[in-house]
C-alpha positions in Angstrom: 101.6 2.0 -203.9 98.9 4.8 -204.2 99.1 8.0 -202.5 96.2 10.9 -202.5 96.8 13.5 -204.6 96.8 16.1 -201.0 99.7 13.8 -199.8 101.5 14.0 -202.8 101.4 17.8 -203.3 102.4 19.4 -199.8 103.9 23.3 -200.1 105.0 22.4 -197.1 107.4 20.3 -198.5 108.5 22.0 -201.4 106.9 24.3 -204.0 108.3 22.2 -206.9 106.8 19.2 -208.6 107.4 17.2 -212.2 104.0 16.3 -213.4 103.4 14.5 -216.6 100.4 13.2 -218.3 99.5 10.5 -221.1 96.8 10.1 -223.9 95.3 7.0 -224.2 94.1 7.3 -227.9 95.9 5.3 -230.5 96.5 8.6 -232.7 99.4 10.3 -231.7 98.7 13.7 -228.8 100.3 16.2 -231.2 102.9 13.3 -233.0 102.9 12.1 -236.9 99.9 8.8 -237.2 101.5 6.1 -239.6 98.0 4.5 -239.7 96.4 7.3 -240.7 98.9 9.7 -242.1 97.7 12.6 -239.9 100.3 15.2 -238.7 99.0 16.5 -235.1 102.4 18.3 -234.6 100.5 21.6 -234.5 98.9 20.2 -231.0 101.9 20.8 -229.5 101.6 24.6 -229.6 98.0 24.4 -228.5 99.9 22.9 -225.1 102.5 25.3 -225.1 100.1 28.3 -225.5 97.9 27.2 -222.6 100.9 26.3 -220.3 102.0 29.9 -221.4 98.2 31.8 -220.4 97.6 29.7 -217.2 101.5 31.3 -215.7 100.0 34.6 -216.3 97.0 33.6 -214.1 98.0 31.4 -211.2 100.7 31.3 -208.6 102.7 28.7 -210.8 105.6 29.1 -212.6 107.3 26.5 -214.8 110.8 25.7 -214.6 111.1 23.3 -217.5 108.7 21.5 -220.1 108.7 19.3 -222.8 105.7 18.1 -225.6 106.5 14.6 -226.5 103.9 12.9 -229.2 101.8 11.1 -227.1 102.9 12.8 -223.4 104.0 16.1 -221.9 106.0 16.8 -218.9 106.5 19.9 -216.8 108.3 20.9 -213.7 106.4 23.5 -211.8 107.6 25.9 -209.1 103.8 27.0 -206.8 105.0 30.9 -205.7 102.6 31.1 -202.6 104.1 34.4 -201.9 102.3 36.2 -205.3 98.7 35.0 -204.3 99.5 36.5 -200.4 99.4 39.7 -202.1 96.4 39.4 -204.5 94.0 42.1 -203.7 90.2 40.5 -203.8 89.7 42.1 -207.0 92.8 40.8 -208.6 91.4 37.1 -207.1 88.6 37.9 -208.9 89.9 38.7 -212.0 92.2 36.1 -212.3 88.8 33.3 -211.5 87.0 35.2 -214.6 89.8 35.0 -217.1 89.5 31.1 -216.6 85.4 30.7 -215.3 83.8 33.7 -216.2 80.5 32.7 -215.3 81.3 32.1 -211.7 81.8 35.7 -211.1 78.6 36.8 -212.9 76.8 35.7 -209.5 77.4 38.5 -207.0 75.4 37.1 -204.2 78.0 34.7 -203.0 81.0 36.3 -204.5 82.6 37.4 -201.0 82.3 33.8 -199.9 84.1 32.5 -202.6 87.2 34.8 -202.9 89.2 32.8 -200.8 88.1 29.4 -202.2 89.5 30.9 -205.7 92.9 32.1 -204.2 93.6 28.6 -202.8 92.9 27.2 -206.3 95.0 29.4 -207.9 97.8 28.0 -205.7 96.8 24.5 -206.7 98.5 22.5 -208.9 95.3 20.0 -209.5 93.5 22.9 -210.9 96.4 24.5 -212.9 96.2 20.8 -214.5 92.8 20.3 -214.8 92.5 23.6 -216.5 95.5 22.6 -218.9 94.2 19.2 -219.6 90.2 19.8 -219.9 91.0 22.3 -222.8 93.2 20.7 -224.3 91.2 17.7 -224.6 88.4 19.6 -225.5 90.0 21.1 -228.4 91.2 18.1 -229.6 87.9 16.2 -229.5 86.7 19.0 -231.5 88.8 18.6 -234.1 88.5 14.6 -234.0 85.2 15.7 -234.7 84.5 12.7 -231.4 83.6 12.2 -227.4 85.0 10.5 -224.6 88.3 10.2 -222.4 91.8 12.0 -223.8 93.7 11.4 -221.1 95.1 8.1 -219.9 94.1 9.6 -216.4 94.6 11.9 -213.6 98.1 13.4 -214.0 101.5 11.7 -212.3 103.7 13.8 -209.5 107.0 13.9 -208.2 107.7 16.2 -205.1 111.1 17.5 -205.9 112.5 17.6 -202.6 116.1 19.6 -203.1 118.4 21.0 -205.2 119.7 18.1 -207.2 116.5 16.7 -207.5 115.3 20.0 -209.0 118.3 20.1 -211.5 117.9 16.6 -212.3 114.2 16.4 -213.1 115.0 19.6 -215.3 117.4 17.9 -216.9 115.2 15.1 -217.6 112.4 16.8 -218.8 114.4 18.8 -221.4 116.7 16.4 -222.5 113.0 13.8 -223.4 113.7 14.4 -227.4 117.3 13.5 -227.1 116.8 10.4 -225.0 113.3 9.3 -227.3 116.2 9.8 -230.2 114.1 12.3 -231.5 116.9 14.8 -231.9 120.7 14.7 -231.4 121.6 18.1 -229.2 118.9 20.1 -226.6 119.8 22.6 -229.1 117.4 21.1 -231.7 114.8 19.8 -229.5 111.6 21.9 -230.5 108.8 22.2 -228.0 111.2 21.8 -224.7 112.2 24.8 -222.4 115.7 24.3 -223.3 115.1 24.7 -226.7 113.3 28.2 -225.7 115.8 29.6 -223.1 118.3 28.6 -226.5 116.3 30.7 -229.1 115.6 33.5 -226.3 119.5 33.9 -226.3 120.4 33.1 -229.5 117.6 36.4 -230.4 119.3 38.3 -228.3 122.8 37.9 -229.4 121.7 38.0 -232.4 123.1 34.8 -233.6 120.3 33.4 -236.3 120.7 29.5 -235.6 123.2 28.7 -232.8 125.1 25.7 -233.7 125.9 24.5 -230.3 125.5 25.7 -226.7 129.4 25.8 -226.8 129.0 28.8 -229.3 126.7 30.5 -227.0 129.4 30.0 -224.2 131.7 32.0 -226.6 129.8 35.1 -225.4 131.3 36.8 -222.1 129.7 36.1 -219.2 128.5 39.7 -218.4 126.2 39.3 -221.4 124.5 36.7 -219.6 123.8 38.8 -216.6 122.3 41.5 -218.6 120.0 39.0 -221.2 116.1 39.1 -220.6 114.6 35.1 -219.9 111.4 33.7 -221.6 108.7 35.3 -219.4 107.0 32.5 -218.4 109.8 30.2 -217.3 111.0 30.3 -213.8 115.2 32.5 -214.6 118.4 31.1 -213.7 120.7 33.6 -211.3 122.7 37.0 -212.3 120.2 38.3 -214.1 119.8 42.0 -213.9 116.3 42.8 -213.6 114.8 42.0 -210.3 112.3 38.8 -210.4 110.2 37.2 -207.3 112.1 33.8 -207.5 115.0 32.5 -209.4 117.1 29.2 -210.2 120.0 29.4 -208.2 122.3 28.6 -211.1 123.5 30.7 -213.2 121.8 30.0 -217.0 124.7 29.1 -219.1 126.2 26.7 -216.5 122.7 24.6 -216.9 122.8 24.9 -220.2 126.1 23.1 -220.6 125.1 21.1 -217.8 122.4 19.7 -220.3 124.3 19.7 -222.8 127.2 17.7 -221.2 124.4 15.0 -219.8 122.6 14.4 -223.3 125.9 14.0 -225.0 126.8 11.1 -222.6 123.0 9.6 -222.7 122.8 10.4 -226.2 125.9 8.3 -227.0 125.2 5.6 -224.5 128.8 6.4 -222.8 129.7 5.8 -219.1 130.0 9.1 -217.6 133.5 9.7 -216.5 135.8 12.4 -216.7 133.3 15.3 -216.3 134.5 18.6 -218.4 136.4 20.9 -215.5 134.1 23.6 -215.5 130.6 21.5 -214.7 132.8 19.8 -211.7 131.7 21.9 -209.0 127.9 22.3 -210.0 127.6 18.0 -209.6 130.2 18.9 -206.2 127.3 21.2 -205.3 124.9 19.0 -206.0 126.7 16.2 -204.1 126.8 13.8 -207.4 129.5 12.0 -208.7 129.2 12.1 -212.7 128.2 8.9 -212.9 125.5 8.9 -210.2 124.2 12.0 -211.7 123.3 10.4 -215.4 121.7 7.5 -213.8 119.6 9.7 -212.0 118.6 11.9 -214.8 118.1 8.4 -216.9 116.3 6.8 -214.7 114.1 9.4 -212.9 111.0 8.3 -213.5 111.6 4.5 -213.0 113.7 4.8 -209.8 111.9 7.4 -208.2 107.7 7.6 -207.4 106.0 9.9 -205.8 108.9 12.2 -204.6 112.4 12.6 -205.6 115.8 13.5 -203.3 118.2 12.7 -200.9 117.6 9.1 -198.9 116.7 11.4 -195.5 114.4 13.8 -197.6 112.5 10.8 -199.0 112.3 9.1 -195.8 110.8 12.2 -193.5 108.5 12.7 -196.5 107.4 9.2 -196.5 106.9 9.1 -192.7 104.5 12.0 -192.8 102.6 10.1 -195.0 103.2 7.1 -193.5 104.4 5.1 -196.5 107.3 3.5 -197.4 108.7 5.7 -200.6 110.1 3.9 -203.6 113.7 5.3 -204.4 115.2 5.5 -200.8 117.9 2.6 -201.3 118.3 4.3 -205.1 119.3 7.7 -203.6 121.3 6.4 -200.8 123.1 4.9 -203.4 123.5 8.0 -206.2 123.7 11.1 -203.6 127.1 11.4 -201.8 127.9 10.6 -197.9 128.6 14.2 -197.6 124.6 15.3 -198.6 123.0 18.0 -196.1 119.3 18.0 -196.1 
């Protein structure tokens, strides 16, 4: 089932949204080529670099990522509020830094202002301007022509709390489930592994072992530590930001931690550790609906992901039947309030 891109992404709905796209070359994206014996690794920080230049010029946010070897994923948060109050020379600046030549025209720049400050909100053009580079860049270096990307990019609408949190969780925890790395704490070129070193700076702890020696620090410290500034924070922090995470940070990051230790080890989730109990209560989850959501996010879910009466008034504004209804009527609890 194909839906247009406009009926996928609806603000309407909700400003967040995990995206992911695919290369379509045999050579790895930014991954190690057996063939050929080529590293791209350093591809990945080309991604990272552009994901962290495009936040400082659209309305978008990102909430999690993570650079796989031949895939990325993100999870995006559109703050429609910001661009409200763009002056029209702040629209205009923010167009140049990305197209400078459409601003060298003065003629029809009045015209155009508002065209640009809808774009800016618009997560097709945050993507295309992600992807065209980065493509470009690389066919530079390839030293060759023609298509980079397997195609337009994928979308899920993330249509509450728990799917938030969950798609989170999966997009940071990709390394540990590819059994790239063991622990989120390891896992270079995710958002968790950047929210970890941010911390770990800050405390001054050189190489933190686990997130449970992170925990170790009192929780005051946490409301008073500054977050990467390109990623959407988590709650009690003290400086004063536009939008948070309603979560406090080091309740997600053992929240991530507890999930990629079960998925990592291929355990049933059962006995859940008693201080994550009440986030997955919150969240209406039981522990071991919660892992099969987060395992099977992308497989059970299509277009949009949350509870069964979510998915089914956002499929009847479309007017399409949503794949993961029976799915979430099965993992969300009885008790779920839309």
């Amino acid at each position: 089932m194909t839906l247009a891109r406009s009926e996928q992404i609806d603000l309407n709905a909700t400003p967040y949204y995990h995206v992911m796209n695919r290369c379509v070359r045999r050579s790895f994206l930014c991954g190690f080529d057996e063939l050929t014996q080529k590293d791209y690794s350093h591809r990945k920080a080309w991604i990272i670099n552009r994901l962290k230049y495009l936040t400082d010029i659209f309305a978008i946010k990102i909430c999690a990522y993570a650079i796989m070897s031949n895939h990325y994923h993100v999870v995006l948060y559109v703050e429609e509020t910001q661009a409200q109050a763009w002056s029209e020379a702040e629209i205009i600046r923010r167009w140049a830094s990305i197209f400078p030549k459409d601003t060298e025209e003065n003629k029809h720049l009045k015209q155009k202002i508002q065209l640009w400050k809808e774009r800016l909100t618009s997560i097709s053009w945050f993507m295309r301007c992600l992807n065209e580079k980065i493509a470009r860049n690389v066919n530079k270096e390839d030293d060759t022509a023609g298509r980079f990307w397997e195609g337009r990019f994928k979308s899920q609408a993330l249509l509450d709390e728990g799917a938030l949190l969950s798609a989170m969780v999966y997009v940071d925890l990709n390394p540990v489930r590819a059994g790239i790395t063991k622990t989120p704490e390891e896992s270079e070129f995710t958002s968790i592994y950047e929210r970890i070193q941010h911390i770990a700076k800050q405390l001054k702890i050189n190489k933190p072992k686990s997130i449970k020696q992170l925990k170790r620090e009192k929780a005051d410290i946490y409301n008073n530590l500054v977050q990467p500034k390109f990623l959407v924070p988590f709650a009690n922090i003290s400086k004063h930001h536009s939008h948070v995470i309603d979560f406090r940070l080091i309740d997600y990051l053992e929240l991530v931690d507890y999930t990629g230790r079960v998925i990592r080890d291929d355990k049933k989730a059962g006995s859940i550790p008693e201080h994550l109990a009440p986030i997955l209560s919150r969240l209406q989850f039981e522990p071991m609906n919660w892992i099969s959501l987060v395992k099977n996010l992308a497989k059970s879910f299509s277009h949009a992901v949350g509870s069964e009466i979510l998915l089914l008034n956002f499929g009847k504004e479309r007017r399409k039947a949503l794949k993961g209804i029976t799915q979430a009527k099965k993992l969300y609890s009885s008790t779920h309030v839309a």
